[in-house]
C-alpha positions in Angstrom: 87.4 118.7 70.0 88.4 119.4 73.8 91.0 121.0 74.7 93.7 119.5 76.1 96.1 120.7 79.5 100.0 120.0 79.5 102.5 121.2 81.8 103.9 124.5 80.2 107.0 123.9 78.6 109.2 126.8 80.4 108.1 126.6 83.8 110.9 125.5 86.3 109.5 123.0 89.2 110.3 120.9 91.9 109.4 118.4 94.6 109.8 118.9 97.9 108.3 118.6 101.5 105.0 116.5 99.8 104.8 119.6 97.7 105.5 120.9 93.9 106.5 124.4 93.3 106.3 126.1 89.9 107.5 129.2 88.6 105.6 130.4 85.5 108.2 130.8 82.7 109.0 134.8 82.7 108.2 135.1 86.7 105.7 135.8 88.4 104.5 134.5 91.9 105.6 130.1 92.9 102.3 128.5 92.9 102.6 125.8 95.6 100.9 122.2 94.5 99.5 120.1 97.5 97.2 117.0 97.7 95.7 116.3 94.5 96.8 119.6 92.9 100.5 117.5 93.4 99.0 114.4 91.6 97.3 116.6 89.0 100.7 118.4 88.3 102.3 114.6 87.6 99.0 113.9 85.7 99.6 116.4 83.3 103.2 115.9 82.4 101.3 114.3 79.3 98.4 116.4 77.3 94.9 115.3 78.3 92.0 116.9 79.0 89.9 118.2 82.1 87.9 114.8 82.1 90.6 112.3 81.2 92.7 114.0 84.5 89.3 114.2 86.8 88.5 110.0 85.7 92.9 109.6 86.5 91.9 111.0 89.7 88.8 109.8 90.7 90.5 106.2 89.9 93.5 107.4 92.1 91.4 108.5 95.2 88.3 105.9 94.9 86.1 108.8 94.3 82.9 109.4 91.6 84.2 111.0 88.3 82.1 113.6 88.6 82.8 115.1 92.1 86.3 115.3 91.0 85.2 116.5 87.8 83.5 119.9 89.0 87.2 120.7 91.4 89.8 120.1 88.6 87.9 122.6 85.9 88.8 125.8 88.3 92.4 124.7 89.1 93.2 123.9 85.5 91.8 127.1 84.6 93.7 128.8 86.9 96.9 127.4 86.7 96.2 128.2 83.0 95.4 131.6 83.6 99.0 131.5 85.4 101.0 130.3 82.9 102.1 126.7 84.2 99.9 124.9 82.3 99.0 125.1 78.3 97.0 123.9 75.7 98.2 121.1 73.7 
């Protein structure tokens, strides 16, 4: 089964200026969301996984899957690796 990305559920965000900012639940440095990593951020307010978001996007943008596919693996990982995201 793959795994599926969620917006972690203590993080406090908010829009502003064509932006999202997070704060990873228990601190840590805002990670600032522009451009598709905005989108993404909306995206994953429900669970799905790297290639459900990447087809959501490609759709979104009028772009081949799979070029967006190979950019949202490293920013889910990361934001992962952050704490603003989790599996579920």
């Amino acid at each position: 089964m793959l795994d599926r990305f969620r917006r972690a559920a203590g993080v406090v965000w908010r829009q502003a200026h064509g932006s999202v900012f997070v704060l990873p639940d228990g601190g840590g440095d805002v990670v600032v969301l522009t451009g598709t990593g905005e989108q993404l951020w909306w995206l994953l307010a429900e669970p799905m996984t790297i290639d459900q978001a990447a087809r959501r996007l490609a759709d979104i943008y009028g772009v081949p899957d799979a070029a967006v596919s190979r950019d949202v693996a490293p920013v889910v990982a990361d934001l992962a690796a952050r704490g603003v995201l989790e599996r579920g």
